[in-house]
TILUMBA-809562 format. One record per atom (N, C-alpha, C): x, y, z. Coordinates in pm, whole numbers, padded with zeros to 5 digits, always signed. Last residue first. Layout:
BEGIN
XYZ;...
***
This chain:
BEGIN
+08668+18084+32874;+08723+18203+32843;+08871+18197+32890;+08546+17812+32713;+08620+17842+32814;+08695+17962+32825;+08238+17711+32551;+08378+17754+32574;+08405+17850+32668;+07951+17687+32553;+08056+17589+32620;+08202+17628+32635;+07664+17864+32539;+07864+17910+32505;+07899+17813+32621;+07404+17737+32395;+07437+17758+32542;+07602+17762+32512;+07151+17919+32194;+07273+17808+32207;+07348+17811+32354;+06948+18044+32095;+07041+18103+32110;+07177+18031+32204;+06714+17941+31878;+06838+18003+31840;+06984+18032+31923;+06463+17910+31976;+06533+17821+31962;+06635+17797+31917;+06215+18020+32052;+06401+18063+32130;+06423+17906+32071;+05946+18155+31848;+06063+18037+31925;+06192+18102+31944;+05776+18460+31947;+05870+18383+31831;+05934+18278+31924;+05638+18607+32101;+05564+18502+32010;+05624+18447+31889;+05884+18872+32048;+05749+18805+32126;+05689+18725+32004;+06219+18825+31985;+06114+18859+31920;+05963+18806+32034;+06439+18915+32236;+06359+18814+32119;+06265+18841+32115;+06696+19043+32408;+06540+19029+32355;+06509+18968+32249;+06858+19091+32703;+06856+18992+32618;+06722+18943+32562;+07030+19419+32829;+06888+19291+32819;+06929+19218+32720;+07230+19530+32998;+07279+19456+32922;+07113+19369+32922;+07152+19857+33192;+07149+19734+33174;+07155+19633+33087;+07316+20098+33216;+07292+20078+33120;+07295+19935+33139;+07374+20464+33352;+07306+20325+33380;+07299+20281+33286;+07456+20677+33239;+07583+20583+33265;+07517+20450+33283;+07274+20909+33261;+07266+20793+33179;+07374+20697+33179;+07122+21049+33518;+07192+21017+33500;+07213+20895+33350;+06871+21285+33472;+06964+21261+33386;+07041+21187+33367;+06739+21268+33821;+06696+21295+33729;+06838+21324+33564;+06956+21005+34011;+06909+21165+34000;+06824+21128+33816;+06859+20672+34127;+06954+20809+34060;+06920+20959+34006;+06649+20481+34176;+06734+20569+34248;+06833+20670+34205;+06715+20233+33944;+06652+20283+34055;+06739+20407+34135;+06940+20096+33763;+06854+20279+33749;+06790+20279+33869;+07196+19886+33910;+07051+19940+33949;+07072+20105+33840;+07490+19764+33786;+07401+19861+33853;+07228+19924+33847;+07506+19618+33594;+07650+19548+33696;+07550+19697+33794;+07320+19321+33462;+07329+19468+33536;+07446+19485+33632;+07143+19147+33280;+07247+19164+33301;+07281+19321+33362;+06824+18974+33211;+06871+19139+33207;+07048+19100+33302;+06663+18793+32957;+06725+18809+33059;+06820+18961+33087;+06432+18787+32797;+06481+18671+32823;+06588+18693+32940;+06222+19006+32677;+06349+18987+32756;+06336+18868+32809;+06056+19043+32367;+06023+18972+32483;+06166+18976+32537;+05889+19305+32165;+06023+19216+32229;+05931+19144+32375;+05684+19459+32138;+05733+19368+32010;+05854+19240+32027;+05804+19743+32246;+05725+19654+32190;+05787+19550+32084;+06004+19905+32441;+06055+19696+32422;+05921+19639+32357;+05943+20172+32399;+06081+20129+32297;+06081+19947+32300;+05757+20134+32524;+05697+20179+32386;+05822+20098+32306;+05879+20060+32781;+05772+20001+32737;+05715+20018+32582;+06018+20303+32817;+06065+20236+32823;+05962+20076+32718;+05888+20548+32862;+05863+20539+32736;+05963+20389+32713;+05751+20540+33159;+05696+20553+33000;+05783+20524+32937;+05985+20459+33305;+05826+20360+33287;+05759+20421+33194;+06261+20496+33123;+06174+20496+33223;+06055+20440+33250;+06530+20637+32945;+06433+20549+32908;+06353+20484+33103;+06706+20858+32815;+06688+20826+32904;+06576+20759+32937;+06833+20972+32444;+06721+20969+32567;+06734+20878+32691;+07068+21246+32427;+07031+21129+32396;+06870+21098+32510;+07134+21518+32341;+07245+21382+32335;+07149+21284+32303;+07057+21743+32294;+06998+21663+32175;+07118+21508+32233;+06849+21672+32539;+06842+21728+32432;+06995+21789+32359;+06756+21440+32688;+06862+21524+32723;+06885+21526+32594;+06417+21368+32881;+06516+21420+32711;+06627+21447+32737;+06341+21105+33067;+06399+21223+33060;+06459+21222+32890;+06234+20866+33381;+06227+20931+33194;+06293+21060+33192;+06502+20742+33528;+06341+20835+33559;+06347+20911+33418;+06619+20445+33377;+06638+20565+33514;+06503+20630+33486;+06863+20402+33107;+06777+20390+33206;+06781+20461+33332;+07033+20317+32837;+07017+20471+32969;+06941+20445+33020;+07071+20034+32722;+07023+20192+32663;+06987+20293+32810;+07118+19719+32531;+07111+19869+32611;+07109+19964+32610;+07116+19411+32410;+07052+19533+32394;+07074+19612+32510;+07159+19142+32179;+07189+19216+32336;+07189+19338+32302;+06894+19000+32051;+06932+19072+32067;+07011+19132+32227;+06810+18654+31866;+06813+18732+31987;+06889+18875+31963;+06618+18456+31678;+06726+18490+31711;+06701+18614+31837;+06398+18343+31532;+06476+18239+31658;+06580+18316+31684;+06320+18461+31295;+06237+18463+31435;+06265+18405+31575;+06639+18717+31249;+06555+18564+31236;+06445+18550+31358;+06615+19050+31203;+06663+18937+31306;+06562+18846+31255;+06500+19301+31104;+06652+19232+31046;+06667+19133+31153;+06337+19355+31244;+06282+19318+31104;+06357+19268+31033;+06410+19450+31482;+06349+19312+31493;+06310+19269+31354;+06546+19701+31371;+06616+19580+31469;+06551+19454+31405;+06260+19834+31352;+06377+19784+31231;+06465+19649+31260;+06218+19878+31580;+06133+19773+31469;+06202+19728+31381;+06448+20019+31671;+06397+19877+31758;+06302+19841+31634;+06392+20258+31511;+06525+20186+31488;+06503+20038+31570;+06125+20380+31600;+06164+20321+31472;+06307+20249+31447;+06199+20438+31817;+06101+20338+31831;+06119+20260+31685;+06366+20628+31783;+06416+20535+31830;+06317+20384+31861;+06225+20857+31608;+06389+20779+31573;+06409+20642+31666;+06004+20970+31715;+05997+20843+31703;+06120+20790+31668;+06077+21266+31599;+06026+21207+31756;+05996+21076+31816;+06328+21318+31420;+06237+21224+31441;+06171+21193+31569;+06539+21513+31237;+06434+21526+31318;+06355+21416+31361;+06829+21290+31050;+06686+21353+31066;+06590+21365+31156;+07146+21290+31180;+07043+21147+31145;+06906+21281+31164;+07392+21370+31273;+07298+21435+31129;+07238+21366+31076;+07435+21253+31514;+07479+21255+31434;+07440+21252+31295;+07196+21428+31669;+07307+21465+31695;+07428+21456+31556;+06930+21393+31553;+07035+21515+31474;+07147+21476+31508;+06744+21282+31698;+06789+21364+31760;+06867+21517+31702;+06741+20985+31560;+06593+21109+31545;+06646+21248+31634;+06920+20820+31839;+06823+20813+31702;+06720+20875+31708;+06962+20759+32065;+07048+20854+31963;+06935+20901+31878;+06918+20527+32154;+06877+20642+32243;+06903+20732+32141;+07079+20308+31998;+06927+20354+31973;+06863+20475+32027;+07312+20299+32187;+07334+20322+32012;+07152+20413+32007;+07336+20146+32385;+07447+20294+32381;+07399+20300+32253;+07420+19842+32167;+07454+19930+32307;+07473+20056+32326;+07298+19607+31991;+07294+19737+32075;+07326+19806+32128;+07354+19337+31822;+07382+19360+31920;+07387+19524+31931;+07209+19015+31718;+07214+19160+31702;+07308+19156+31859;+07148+18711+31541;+07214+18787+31649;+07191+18900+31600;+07153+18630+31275;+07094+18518+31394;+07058+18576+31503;+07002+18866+31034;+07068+18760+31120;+07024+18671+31221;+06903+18931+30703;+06788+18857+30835;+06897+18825+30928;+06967+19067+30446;+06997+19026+30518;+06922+19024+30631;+06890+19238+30194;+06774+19138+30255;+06838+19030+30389;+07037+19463+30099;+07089+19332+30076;+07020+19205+30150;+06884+19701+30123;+06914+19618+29989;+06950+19458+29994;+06912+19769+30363;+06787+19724+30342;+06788+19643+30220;+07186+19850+30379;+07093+19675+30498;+06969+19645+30405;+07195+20051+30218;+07229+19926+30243;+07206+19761+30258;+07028+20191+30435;+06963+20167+30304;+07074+20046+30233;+07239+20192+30658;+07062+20124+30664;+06999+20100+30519;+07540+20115+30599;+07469+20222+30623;+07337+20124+30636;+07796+19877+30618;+07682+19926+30524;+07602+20035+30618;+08084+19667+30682;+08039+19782+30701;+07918+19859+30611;+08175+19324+30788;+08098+19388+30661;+08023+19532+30719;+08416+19116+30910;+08328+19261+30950;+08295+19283+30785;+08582+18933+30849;+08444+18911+30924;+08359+18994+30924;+08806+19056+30822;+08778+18977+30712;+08601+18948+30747;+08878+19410+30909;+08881+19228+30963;+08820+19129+30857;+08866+19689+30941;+09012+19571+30890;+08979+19426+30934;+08662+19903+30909;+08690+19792+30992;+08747+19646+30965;+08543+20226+30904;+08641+20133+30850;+08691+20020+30972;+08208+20309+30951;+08339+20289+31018;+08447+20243+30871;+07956+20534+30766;+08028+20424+30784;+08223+20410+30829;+07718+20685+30952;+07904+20768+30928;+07973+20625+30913;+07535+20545+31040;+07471+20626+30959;+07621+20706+30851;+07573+20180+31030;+07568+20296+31065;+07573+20427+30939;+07608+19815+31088;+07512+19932+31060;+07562+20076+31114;+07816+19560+31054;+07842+19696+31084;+07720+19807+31024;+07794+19210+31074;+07755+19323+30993;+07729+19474+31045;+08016+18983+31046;+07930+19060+31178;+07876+19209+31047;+07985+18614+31097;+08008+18724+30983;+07940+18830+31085;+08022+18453+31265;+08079+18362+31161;+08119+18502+31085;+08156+18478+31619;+08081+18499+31503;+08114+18457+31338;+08343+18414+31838;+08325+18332+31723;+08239+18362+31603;+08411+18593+32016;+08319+18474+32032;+08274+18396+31946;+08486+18757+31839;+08601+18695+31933;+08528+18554+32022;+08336+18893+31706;+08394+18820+31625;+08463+18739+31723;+08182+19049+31911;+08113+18914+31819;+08231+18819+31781;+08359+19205+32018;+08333+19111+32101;+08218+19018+32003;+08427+19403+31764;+08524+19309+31805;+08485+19191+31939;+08151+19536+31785;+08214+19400+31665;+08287+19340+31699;+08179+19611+32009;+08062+19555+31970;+08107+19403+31901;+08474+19797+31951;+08388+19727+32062;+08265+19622+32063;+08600+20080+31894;+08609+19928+31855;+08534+19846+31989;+08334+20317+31796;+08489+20303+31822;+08535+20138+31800;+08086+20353+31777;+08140+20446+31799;+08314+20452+31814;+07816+20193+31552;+07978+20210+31622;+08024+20296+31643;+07520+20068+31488;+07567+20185+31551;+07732+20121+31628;+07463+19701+31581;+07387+19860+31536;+07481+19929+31591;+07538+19460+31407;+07602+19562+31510;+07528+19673+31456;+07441+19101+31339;+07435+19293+31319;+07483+19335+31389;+07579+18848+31279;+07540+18929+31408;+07554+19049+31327;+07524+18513+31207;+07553+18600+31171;+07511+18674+31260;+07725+18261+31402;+07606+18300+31404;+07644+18466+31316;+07919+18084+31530;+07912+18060+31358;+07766+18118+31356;+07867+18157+31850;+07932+18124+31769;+07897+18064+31646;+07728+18309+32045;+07741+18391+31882;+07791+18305+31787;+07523+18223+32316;+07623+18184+32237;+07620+18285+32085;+07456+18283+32633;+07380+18334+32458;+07551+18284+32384;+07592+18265+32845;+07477+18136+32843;+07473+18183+32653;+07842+18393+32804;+07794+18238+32900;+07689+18182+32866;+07756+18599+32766;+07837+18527+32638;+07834+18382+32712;+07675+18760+32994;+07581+18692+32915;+07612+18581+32777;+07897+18794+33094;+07859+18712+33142;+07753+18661+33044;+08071+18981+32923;+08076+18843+32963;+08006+18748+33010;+07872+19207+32943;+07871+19116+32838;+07930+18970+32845;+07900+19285+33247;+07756+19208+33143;+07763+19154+33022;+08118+19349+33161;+08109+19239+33258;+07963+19212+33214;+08104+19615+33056;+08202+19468+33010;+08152+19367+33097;+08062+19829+33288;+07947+19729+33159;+07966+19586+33124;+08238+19925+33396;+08246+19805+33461;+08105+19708+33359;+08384+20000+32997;+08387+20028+33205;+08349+19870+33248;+08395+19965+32780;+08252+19995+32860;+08266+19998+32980;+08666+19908+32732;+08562+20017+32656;+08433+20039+32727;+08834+19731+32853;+08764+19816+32924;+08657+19913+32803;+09005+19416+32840;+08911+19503+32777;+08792+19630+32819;+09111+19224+33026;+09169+19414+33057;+09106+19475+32912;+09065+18960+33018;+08982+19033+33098;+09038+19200+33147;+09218+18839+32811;+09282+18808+33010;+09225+18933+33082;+09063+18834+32625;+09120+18704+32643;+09154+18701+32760;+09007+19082+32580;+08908+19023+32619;+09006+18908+32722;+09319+19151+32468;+09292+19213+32597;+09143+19154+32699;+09318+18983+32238;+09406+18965+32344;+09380+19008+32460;+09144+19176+32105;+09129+18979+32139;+09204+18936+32244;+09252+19375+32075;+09117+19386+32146;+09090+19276+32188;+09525+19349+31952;+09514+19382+32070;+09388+19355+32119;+09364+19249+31697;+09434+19124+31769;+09461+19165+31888;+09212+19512+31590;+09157+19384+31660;+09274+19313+31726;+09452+19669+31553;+09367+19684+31647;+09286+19570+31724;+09539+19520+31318;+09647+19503+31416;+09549+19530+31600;+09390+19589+31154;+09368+19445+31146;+09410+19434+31288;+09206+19879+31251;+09299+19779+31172;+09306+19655+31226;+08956+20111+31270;+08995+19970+31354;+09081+19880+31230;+08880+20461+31241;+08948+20333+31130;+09006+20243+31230;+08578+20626+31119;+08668+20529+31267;+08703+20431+31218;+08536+20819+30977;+08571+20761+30928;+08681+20692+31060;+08380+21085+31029;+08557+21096+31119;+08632+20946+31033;+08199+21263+30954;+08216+21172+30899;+08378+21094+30898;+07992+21355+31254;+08086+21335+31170;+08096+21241+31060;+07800+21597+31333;+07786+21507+31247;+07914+21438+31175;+07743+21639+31609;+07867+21538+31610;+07830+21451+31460;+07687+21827+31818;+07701+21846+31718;+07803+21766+31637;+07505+21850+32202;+07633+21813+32062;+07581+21809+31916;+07383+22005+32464;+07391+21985+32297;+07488+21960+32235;+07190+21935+32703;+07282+21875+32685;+07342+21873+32476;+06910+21967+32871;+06973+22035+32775;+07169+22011+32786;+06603+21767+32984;+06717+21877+33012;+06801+21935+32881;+06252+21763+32988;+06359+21793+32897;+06452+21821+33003;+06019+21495+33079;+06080+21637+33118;+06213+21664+33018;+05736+21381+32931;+05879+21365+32941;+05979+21458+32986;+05513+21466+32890;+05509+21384+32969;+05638+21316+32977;+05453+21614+32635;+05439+21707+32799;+05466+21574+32915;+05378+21477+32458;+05275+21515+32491;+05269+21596+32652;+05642+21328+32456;+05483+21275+32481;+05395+21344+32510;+05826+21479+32371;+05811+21522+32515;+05675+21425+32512;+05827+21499+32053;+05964+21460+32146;+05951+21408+32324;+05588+21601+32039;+05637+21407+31999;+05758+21379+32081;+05545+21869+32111;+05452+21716+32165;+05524+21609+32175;+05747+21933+31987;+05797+21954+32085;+05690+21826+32183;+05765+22007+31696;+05804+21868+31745;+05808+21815+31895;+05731+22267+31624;+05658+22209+31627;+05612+22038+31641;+05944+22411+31741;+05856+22393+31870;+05732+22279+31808;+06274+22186+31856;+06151+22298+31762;+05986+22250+31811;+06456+22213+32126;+06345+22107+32021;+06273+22205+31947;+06768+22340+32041;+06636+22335+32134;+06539+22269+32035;+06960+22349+31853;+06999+22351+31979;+06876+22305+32091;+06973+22145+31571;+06873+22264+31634;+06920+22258+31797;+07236+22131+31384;+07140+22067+31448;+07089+22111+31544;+07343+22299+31142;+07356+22228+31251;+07241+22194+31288;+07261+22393+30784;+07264+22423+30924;+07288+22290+31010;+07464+22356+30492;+07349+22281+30617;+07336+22323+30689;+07680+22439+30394;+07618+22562+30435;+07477+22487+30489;+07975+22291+30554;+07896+22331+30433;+07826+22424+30491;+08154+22224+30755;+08187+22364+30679;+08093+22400+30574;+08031+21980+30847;+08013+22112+30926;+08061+22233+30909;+08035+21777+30631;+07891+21880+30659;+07901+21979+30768;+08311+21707+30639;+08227+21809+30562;+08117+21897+30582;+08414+21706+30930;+08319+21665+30840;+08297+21741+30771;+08790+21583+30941;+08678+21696+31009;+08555+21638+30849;+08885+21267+31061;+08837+21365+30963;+08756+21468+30980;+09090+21278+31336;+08904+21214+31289;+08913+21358+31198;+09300+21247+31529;+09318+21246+31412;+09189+21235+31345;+09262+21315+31822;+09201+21180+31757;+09223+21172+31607;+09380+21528+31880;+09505+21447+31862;+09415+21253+31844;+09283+21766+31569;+09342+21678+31683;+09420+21576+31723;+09188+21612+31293;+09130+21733+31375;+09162+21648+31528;+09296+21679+30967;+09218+21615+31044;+09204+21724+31216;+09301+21815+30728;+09169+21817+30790;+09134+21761+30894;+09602+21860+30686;+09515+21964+30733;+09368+22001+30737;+09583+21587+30619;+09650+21617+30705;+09598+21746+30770;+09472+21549+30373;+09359+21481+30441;+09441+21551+30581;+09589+21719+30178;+09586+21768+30237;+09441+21690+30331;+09949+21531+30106;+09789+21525+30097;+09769+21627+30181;+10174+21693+29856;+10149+21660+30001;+09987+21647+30020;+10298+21452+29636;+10269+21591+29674;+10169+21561+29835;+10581+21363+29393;+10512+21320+29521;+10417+21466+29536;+10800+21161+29181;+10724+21280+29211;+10642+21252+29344;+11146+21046+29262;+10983+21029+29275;+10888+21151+29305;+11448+21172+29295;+11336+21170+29155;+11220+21142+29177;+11551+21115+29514;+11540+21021+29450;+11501+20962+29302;+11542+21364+29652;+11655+21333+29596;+11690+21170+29529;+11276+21354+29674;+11282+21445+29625;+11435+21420+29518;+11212+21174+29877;+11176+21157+29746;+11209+21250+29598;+11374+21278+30092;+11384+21174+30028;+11334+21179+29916;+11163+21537+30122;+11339+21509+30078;+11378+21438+30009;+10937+21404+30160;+10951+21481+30087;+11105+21477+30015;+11048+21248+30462;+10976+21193+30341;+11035+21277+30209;+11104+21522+30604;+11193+21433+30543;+11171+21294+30484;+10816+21645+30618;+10971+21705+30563;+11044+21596+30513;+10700+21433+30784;+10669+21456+30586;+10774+21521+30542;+10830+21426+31025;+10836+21364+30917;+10826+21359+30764;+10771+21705+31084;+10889+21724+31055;+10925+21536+30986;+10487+21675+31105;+10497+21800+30998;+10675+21716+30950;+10306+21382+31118;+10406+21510+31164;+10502+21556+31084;+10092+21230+31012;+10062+21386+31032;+10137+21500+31072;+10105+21183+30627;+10163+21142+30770;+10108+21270+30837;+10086+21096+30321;+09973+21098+30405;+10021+21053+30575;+10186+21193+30025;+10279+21146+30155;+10086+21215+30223;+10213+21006+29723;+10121+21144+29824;+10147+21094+29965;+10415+20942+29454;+10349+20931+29628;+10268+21041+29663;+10459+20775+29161;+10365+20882+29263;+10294+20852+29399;+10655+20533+28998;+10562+20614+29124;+10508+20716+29117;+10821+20467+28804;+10644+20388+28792;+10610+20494+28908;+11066+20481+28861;+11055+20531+28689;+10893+20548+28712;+11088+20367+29107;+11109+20519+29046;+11091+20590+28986;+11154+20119+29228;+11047+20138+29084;+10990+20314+29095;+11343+20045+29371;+11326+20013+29251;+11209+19998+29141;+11330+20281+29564;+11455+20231+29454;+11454+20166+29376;+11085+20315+29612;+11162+20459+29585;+11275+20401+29548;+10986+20078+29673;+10908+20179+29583;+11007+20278+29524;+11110+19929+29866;+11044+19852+29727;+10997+19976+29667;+11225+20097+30031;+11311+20066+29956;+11206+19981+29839;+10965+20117+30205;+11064+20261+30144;+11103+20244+30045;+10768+19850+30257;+10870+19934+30264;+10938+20069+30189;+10437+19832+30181;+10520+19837+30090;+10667+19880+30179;+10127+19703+30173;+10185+19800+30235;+10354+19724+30216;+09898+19620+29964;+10003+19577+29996;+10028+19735+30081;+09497+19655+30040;+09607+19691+29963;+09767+19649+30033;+09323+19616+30195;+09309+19520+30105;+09397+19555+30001;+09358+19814+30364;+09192+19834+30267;+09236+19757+30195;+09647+19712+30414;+09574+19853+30437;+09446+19830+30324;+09924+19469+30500;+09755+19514+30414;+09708+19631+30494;+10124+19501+30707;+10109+19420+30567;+10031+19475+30482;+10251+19574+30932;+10132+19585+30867;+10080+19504+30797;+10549+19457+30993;+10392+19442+31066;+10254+19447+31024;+10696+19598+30716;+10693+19421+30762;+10531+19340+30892;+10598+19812+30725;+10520+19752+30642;+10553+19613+30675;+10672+20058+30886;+10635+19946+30959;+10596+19844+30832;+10744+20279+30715;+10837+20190+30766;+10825+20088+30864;+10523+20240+30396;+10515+20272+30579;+10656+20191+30569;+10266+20279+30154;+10432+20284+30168;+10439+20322+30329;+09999+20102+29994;+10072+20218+30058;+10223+20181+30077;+09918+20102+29677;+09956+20050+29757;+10000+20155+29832;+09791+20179+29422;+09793+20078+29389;+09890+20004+29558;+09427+20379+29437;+09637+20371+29461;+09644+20265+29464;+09265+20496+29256;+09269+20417+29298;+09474+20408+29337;+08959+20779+29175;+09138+20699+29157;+09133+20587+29273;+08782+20831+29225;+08732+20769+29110;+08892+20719+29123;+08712+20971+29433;+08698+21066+29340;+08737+20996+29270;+08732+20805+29646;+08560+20899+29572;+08568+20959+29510;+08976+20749+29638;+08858+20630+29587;+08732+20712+29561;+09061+20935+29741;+09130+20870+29604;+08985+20836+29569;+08935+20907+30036;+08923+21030+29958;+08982+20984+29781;+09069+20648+30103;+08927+20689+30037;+08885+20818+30005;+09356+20748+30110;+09300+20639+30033;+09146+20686+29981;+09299+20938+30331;+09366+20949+30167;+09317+20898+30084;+09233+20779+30544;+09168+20847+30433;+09193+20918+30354;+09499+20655+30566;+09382+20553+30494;+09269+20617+30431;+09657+20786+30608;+09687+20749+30514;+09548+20679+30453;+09548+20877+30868;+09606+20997+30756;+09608+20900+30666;+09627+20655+31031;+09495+20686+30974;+09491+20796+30882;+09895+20474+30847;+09783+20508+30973;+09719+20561+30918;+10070+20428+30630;+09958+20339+30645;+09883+20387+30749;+10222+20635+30406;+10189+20623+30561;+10075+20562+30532;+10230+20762+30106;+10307+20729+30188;+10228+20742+30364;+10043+20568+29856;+10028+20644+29963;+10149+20592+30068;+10104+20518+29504;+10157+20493+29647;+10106+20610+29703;+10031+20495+29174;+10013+20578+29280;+09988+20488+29431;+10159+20431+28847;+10133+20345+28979;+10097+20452+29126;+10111+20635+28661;+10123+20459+28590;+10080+20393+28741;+10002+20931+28586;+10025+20875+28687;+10014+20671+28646;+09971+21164+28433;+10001+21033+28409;+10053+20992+28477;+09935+21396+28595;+09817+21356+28525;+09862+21218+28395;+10031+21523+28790;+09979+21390+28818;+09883+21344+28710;
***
């Protein structure tokens, strides 16, 4: 491969795409993928996706494939093909990293020689984590530094639009419904919107479907996210590009933070510090939909935190709630439960609401 004129990735799914960016960090560049869906597809990372026949018959003399599929007895007969065609080719090995039947890149950092993420609070963090003895711990440990590279295609969104559209969007259970409802009165539309923290397709895809003008993807394991709207950056990132939005949006995300889980640094404060931040990237007229585990304080070490009359109050300085959305009461639930997760609506304290528009449209 070491005159390579045009380099094709065979298979546009997710094998194929981190191919792609595996290429790309090491400084190559493919000039397109190759799928027998390519009439549906079209584009992959802003690259042509190609039928069989445009590559392997008439430009033969110009290729190199790296077949990026995950079943074994396809690539066989990929391989073949190319084989009895003349196109050099070789087999990626993004295939024997991925992991399962979520296909998610295994992470580097969990074959390096980093240690994992401390099973039990160390002891000399153990004040900050626990206030001082005033937060009870349970023990709940993941190890989820991934860098799985969560790939949402173009094709993903238009199902996710479609499915809002006649109310069978479930990613959050019976949650979803707080968001609808609050899309009633808080309007997104032609509004820029942060998305803290993604775990899959969800956040973003309910900005953009309410019209957002531009949605900006914060996280620590940047997603891949096929939409023309979506802009994906890490925090140092964010911080470069002096972006202020109209909107934010939270969910399920901030409890995380300072834990390790996902190989974000020791911090007994991670999450007080990610809400300032929040409010330091939002216009003084803009708003945040925001949630997070609620119920009788509690650590659940290292998942996540559980937010209560202490430390609930530390995490909403600086905010003012404008309105809470709840398809269920925290009152009353055992010590850990975190499924509770009331949908608030916060703005800055001692800032004008004069940002957040009343949604006239008709779901």
């Amino acid at each position: 491969m070491n005159h390579i004129k045009q380099l094709y990735i065979w298979g546009a799914g997710h094998c194929g795409v981190l191919a792609a960016l595996d290429l790309e960090h090491n400084g190559l560049k493919a000039a397109g993928f190759i799928d027998t869906n390519a009439d549906t597809i079209k584009t992959r990372l802003g690259l042509p996706v190609l039928a069989p026949a445009d590559v392997i018959e008439n430009n033969n003399s110009r290729a190199n494939v790296i077949i990026a599929v995950q079943n074994e007895r396809a690539a066989a007969d990929i391989a073949q093909k190319l084989e009895s065609c003349g196109v050099e080719f070789t087999m990626s090995d993004i295939v024997s990293k991925t992991a399962g039947s979520n296909s998610y890149y295994t992470n580097p950092k969990r074959n390096s020689k980093e240690p994992p993420p401390p099973s039990t609070i160390p002891e000399s963090l153990k004040d900050g984590f626990t206030m001082n003895g005033q937060i009870p711990v349970l023990y709940w440990y993941l190890d989820e530094r991934n860098d799985s590279r969560i790939h949402n295609t173009a094709e993903d969104y238009e199902r996710a639009f479609e499915r809002m559209n006649n109310r069978t969007f479930r990613y959050y259970g019976e949650d979803i419904n707080s968001f609808y409802a609050a899309f009633e009165k808080y309007s997104l539309k032609e509004k820029s919107v942060i998305v803290w923290g993604l775990a899959g397709l969800n956040c973003e895809a309910m900005a953009i479907w309410q019209g957002a003008k531009h949605v900006y993807v914060v996280d620590y394991n940047k997603p891949v996210c096929e939409h023309g709207k979506i802009t994906v950056m890490n925090h140092g990132e964010l911080v470069k590009s002096g972006i202020r939005a109209d909107a934010a949006i939270s969910f399920s995300s901030f409890e995380h933070d300072g834990l390790g889980r996902y190989g974000d640094t020791l911090n007994p404060n991670g999450d007080l510090e990610a809400m300032a931040a929040a409010r330091d990237f939002l216009k003084d007229d803009g708003f945040m939909l925001f949630g997070v585990p609620q119920g009788e304080d509690c650590l659940v070490w290292n998942a996540h935190r559980i937010y209560g009359e202490k430390r609930l109050p530390l995490l909403l300085e600086g905010w003012d709630t404008d309105a809470v959305f709840e398809q269920e009461s925290p009152v009353g639930h055992p010590r850990g439960t975190y499924h509770v997760q009331p949908l608030m609506v916060l703005c800055k304290s001692n800032s004008p609401r004069l940002n957040y528009g009343v949604n006239d449209d008709k779901f």
